[in-house]
C-alpha positions in Angstrom: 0.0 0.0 0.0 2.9 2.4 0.4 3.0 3.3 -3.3 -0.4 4.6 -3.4 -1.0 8.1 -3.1 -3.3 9.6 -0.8 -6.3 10.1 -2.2 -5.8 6.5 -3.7 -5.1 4.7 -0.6 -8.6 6.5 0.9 -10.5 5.3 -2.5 -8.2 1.8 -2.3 -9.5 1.2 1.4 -13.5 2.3 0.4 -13.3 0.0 -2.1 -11.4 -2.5 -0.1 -14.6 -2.2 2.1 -17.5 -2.7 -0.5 -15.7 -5.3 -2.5 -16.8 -8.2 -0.4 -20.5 -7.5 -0.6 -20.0 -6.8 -4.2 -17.5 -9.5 -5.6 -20.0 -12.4 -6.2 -22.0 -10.1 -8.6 -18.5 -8.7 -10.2 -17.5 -12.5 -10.5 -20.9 -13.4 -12.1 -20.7 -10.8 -14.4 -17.1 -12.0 -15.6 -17.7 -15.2 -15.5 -21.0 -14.4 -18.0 -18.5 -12.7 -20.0 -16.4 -15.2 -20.2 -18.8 -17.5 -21.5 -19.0 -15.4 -24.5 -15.5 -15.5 -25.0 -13.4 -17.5 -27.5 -12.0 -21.0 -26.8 -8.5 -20.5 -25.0 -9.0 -16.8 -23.8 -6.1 -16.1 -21.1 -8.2 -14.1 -19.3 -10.2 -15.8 -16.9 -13.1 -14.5 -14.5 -10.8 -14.0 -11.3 -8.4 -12.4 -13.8 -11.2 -9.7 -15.5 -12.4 -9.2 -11.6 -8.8 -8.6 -10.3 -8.1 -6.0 -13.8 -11.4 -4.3 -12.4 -10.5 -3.8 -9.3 -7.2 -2.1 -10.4 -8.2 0.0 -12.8 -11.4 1.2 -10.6 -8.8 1.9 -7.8 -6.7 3.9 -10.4 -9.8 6.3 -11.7 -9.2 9.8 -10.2 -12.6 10.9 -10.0 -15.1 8.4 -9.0 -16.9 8.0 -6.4 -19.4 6.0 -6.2 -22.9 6.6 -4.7 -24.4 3.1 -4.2 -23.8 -0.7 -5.5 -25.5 -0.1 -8.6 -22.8 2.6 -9.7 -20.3 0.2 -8.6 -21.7 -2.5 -10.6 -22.3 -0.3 -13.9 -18.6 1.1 -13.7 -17.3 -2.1 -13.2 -19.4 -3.4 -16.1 -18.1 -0.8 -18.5 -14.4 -1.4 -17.4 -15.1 -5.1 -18.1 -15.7 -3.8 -21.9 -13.1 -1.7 -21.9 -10.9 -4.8 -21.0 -12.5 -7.1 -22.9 -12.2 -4.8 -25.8 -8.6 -4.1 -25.7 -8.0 -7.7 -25.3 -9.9 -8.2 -28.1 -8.1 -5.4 -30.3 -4.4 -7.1 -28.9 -5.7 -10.2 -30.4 -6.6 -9.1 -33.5 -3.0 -7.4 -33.9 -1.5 -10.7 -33.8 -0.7 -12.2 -37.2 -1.7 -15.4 -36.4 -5.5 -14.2 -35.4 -7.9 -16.5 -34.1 -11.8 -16.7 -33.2 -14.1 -14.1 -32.2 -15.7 -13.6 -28.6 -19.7 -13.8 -29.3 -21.9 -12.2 -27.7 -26.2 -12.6 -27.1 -28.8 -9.3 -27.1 -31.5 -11.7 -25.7 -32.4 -10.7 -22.0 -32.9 -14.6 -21.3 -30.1 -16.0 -18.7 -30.5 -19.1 -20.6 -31.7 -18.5 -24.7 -33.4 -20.6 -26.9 -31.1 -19.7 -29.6 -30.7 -16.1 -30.4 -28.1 -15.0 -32.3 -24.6 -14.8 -31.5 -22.8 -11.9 -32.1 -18.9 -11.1 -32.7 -17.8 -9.2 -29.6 -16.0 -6.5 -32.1 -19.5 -6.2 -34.3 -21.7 -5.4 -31.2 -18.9 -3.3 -30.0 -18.7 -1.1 -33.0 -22.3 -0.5 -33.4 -22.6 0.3 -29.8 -20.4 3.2 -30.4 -22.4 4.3 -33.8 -26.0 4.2 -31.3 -23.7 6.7 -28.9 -23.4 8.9 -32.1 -27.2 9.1 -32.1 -28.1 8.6 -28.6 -25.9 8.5 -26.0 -28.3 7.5 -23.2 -29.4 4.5 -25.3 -26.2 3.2 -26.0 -25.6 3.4 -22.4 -28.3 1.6 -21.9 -27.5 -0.9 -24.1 -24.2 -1.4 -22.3 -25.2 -1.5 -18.9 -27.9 -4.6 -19.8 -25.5 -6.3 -22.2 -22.3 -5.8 -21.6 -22.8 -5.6 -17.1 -25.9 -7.6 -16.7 -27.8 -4.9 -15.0 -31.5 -5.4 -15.0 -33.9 -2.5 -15.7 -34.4 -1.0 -12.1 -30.1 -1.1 -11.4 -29.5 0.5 -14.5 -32.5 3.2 -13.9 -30.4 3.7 -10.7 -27.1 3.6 -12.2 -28.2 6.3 -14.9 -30.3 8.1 -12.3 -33.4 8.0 -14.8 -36.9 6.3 -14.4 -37.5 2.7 -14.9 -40.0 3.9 -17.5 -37.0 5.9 -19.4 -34.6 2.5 -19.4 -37.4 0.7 -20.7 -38.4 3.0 -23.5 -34.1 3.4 -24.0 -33.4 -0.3 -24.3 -36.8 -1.4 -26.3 -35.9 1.5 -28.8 -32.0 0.3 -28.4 -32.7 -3.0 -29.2 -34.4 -2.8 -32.6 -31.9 -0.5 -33.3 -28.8 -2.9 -32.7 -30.5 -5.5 -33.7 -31.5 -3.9 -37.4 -27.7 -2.8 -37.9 -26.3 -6.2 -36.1 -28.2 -7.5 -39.3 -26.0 -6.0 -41.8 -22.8 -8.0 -40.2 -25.2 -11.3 -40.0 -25.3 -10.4 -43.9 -21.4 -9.0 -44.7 -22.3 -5.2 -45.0 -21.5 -3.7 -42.1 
């Protein structure tokens, strides 16, 4: 702990406090992640929770307000690591699969379709273009596994506004998710 700063060993020890009564959700959502991932990933659910937790400790300027911030921070750090593992991968000569991911709200789908981590990625950031509150919508259900009410929390909108935000959202990802499903992007 000595080569912490300060104000990072206060926000390392606040943490430090709320992590156990928040792990087993972080750990679920990594592990869901996970799931999505390609064969062989390196990262592991531990690993994405423990790359979290260090990057949450090293943000200068949040603070958060109740679990739900925690949890859709955390969520949107998970993307951020997923992502860049995702772009390191794709650097390599060699390449290799794609990590897939599901829009259906089901824990357990019939069979919707699975989506290349990179594709939904992209046009996640095209919907932030248009609307940004959507898109963070979008995140927070997909990418951190927040239901309606924690991300209406997280957002600090109604539950009415993250329902009309991730209906609208949807069809919208869905309709340009299409365009991969077909080769024009």
């Amino acid at each position: 702990m000595e080569f912490l700063k300060h104000d990072q060993l206060g926000k390392k020890l606040s943490l430090d406090a709320v992590m156990p009564q928040v792990y087993g959700e972080l750990h679920r959502l990594a592990s869901a992640y996970m799931r999505n991932e390609r064969n062989g990933h390196t990262l592991q659910p531990t690993a994405l929770v423990n790359e979290t937790y260090m990057r949450l400790i090293g943000q200068h300027s949040v603070d958060f307000a109740n679990r739900s911030h925690l949890l859709g921070v955390a969520a949107q750090m998970m993307r951020r690591i997923l992502r860049t593992y995702d772009e390191k991968r794709k650097t390599e000569k060699r390449g290799g699969d794609m990590t897939m991911i599901s829009l259906s709200d089901s824990p357990e789908p019939v069979a919707p379709p699975i989506l290349a981590f990179d594709e939904v990625d992209e046009v996640l950031d095209r919907l932030a273009k248009l609307d940004e509150r959507q898109a963070m919508v979008a995140e927070l259900r997909i990418f951190g596994g927040l239901t309606v009410e924690e991300t209406a929390q997280f957002l600090k909108v109604s539950v009415a506004t993250v329902h009309r935000d991730w209906a609208s959202g949807k069809l919208w990802l869905i309709h340009e998710l299409k365009g991969f499903a077909q080769g024009t992007p």
